[in-house]
C-alpha positions in Angstrom: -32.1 -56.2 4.9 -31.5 -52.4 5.1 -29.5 -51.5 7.7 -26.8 -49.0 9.7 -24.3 -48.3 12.2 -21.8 -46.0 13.1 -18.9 -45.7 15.6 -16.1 -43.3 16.2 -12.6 -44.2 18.4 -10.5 -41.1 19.4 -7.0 -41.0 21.5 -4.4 -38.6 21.6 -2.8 -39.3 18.6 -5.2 -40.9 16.0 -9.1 -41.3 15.4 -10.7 -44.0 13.6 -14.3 -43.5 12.5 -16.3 -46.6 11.0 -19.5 -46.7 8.9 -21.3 -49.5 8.0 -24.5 -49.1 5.5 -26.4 -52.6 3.8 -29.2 -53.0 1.1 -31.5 -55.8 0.4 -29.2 -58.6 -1.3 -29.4 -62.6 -1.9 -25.9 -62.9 -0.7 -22.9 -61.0 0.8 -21.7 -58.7 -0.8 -18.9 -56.5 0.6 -17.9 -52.8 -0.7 -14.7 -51.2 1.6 -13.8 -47.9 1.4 -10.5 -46.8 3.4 -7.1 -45.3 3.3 -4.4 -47.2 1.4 -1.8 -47.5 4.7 -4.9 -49.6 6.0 -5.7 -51.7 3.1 -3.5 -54.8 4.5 -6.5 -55.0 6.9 -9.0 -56.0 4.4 -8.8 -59.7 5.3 -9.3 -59.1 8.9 -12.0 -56.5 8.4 -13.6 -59.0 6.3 -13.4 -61.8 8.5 -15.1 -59.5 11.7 -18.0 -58.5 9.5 -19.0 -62.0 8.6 -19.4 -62.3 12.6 -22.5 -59.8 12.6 -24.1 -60.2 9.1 -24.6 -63.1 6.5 -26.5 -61.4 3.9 -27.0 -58.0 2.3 -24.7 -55.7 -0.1 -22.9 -53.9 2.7 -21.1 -50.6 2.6 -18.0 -50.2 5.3 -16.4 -46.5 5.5 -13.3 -46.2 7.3 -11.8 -42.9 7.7 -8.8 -42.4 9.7 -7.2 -39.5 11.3 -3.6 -39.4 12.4 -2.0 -36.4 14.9 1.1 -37.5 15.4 4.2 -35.4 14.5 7.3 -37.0 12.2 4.1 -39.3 10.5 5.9 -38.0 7.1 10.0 -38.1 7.0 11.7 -36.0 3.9 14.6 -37.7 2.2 17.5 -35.9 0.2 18.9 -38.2 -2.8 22.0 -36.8 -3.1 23.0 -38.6 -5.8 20.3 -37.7 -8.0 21.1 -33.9 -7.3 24.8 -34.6 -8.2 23.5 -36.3 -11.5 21.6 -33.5 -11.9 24.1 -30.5 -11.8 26.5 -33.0 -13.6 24.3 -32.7 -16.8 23.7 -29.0 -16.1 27.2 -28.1 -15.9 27.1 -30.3 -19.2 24.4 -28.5 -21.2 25.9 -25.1 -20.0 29.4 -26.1 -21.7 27.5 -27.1 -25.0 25.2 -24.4 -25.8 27.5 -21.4 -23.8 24.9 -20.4 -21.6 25.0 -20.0 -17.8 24.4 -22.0 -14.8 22.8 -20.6 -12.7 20.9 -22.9 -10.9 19.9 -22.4 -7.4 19.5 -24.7 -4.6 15.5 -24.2 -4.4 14.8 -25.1 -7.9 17.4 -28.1 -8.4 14.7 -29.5 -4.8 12.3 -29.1 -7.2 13.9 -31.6 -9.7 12.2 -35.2 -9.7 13.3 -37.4 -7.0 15.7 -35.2 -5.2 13.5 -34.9 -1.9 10.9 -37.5 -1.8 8.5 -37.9 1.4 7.8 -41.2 3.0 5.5 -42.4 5.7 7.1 -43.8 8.6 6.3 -47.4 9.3 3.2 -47.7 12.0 2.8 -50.5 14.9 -0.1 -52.8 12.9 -0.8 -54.5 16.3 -1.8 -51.2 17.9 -3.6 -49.8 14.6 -5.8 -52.8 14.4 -6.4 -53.3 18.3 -8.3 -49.7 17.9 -9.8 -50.2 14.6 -11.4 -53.5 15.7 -13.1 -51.7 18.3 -14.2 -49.2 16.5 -15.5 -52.3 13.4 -17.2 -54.1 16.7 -19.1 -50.7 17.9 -20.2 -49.8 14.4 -21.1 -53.5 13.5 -23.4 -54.0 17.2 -24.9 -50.5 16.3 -25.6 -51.9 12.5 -27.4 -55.2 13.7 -29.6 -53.4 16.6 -30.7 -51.2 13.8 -31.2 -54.3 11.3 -33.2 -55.7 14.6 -35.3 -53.0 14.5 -36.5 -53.2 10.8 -36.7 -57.3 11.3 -39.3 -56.9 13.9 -41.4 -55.1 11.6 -40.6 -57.3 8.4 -41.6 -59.8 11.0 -45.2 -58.8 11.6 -45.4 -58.1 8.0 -45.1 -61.6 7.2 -46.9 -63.3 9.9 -49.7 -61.1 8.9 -49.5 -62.8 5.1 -48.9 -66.3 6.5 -52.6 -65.8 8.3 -53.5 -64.4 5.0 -52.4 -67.9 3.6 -54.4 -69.4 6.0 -57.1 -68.2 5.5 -57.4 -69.0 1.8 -56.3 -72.3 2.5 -59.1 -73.1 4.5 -61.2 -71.8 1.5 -60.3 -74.3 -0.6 -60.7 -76.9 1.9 -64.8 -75.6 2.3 -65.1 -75.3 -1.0 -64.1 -79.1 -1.9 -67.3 -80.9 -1.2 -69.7 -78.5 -2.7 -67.6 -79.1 -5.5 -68.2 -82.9 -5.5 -72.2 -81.9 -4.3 -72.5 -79.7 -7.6 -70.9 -81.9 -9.8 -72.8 -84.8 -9.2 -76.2 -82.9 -9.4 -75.4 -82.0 -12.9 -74.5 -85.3 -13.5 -77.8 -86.3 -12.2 -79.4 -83.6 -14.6 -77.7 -84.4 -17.8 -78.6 -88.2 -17.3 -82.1 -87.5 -16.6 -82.4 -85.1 -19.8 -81.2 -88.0 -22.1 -83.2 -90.9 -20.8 -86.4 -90.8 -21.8 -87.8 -93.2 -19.1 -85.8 -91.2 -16.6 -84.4 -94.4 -14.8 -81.0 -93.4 -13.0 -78.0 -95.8 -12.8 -77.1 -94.3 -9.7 -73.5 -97.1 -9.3 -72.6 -95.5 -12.2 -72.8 -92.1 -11.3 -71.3 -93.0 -7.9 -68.2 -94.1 -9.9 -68.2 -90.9 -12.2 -68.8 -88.8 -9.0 -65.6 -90.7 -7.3 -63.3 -91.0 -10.1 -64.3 -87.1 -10.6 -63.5 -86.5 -6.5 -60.2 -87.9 -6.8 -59.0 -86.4 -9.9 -59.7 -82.4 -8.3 -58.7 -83.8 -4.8 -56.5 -81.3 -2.8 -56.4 -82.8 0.5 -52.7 -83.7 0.7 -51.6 -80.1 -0.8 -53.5 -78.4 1.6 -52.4 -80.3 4.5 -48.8 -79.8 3.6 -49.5 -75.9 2.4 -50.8 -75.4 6.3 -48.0 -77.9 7.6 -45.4 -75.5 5.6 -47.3 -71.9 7.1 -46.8 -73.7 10.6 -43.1 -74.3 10.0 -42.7 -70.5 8.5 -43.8 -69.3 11.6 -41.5 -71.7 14.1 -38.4 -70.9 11.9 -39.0 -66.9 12.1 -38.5 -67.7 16.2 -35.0 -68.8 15.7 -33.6 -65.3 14.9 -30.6 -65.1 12.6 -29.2 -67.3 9.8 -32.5 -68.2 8.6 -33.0 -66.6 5.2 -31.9 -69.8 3.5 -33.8 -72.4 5.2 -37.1 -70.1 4.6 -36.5 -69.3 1.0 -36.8 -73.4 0.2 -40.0 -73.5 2.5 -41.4 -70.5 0.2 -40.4 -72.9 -2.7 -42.3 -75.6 -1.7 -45.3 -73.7 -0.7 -45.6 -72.2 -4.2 -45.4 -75.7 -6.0 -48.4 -76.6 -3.9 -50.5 -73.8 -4.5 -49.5 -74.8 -8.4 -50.6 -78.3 -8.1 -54.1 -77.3 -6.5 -54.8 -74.2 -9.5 -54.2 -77.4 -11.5 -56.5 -79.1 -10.2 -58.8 -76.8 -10.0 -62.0 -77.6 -12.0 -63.8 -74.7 -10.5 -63.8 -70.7 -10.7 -63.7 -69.9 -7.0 -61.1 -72.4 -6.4 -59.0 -71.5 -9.5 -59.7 -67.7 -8.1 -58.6 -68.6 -4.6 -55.1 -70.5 -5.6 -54.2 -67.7 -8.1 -54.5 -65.5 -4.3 -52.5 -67.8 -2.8 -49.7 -67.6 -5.3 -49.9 -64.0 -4.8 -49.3 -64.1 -1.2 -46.5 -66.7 -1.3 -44.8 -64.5 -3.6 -44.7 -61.1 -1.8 -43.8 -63.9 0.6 -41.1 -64.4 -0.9 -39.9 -61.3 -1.7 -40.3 -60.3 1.9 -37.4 -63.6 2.9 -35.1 -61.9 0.2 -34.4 -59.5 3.4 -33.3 -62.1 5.9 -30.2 -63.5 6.9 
């Protein structure tokens, strides 16, 4: 499920800001994008998330602003800078040429002054950064809530759909047995000549016809699993699993009765079903 949030801590020395951006995905997948000093967070940040989200390929920004003064100390190597003029003073004496190195280039040499970031106090960086992971994580699942309300809707409306075609092929049943045994009936009567019915064994052919295209127990379970769709998208999160196996199962009864089938409007009817449960299905991709 699509969703996003967005939070920004301040103080009077540093200023984290956090956003947090998913897209549909089967699993969870996470992307982090932050500052190198606060990489040795990962792990925690990682840990947090999984507290607000259990499925999508999510997005976290972290940017981080730092005011403080002295964050950056210069050191002098004043070794290297002897080593340095040592070699100078060297290649001067060999080729006769003058030294006249000054103090601003020889700083320029490699390693002579080098900048390094003081150490920081983790406990207090990550204190603010999990507040500022916790606002933008609360804003990311109210806007997720949002668009599940809708995808909600969305899918009790094809569960009535389902429904309603399910009932279809329960009406149709028994003026499929009706038809069938008036053209048994028919074709009899066309090749006796006397006309004289056995009508036992066209009850058996009827019967043995009537249980072969019997659907009753897949449409009873098809209805049984629309029911339990509907209960499971009250309980909220951490569903998206459980509803992706009841989809399954739904679609290998709506199989078994387009096999079964011996009849254009009920063939028609299943392949509408299958339609349904798969958009169906598409649709659960999105929940947790």
């Amino acid at each position: 499920m699509t969703g996003y949030g967005r939070a920004e801590i301040q103080d009077a020395d540093k200023k984290f800001t956090v956003e947090i951006k998913s897209v549909n995905h089967r699993y969870l997948d996470f992307n982090f994008r932050m500052p190198k000093k606060l990489s040795f967070f990962e792990s925690s940040i990682r840990n947090l998330m999984k507290k607000y989200m259990q499925r999508g390929k999510v997005d976290v920004f972290i940017f981080y602003e730092d005011y403080t003064k002295g964050q950056v100390a210069i050191q002098y190597n004043k070794e290297m800078a002897a080593g340095y003029l040592e070699y100078l003073k060297e290649m001067s004496s060999d080729f006769g040429l003058d030294n006249n190195i000054r103090v601003a280039e020889l700083s320029r040499y490699p390693e002579v002054l080098t900048t390094e970031e003081q150490p920081v106090d983790e406990k207090e960086l990550w204190a603010m950064l999990e507040k500022a992971l916790d606002e933008a994580a609360s804003n990311f699942v109210a806007s997720r809530a949002h668009e599940g309300d809708a995808l909600k809707a969305d899918m009790v409306a094809k569960l009535d759909s389902m429904s309603a075609l399910t009932a279809q092929v329960e009406e149709r049943a028994p003026e499929i047995i009706t038809e069938y045994r008036a053209k048994i009936e028919a074709k009899v009567k066309e090749l006796l000549e006397d006309g004289q019915v056995d009508e036992g064994r066209i009850a058996a052919e009827v019967v043995f016809f009537a249980d072969k295209i019997c659907t009753d127990e897949e449409t009873v379970r098809l209805k049984s699993h629309i029911d339990n769709v509907k209960k499971v998208l009250e309980e909220g999160v951490g569903i998206g699993r459980k509803l992706d196996f009841i989809a399954q199962e739904m679609n290998r009864e709506a199989n078994t009765i387009l096999s079964k089938a011996n009849d254009l409007a009920t063939s028609n009817v299943a392949i509408d079903l299958k339609t349904e449960i798969e958009k169906l299905r598409e649709q659960i991709q999105n929940i947790e």
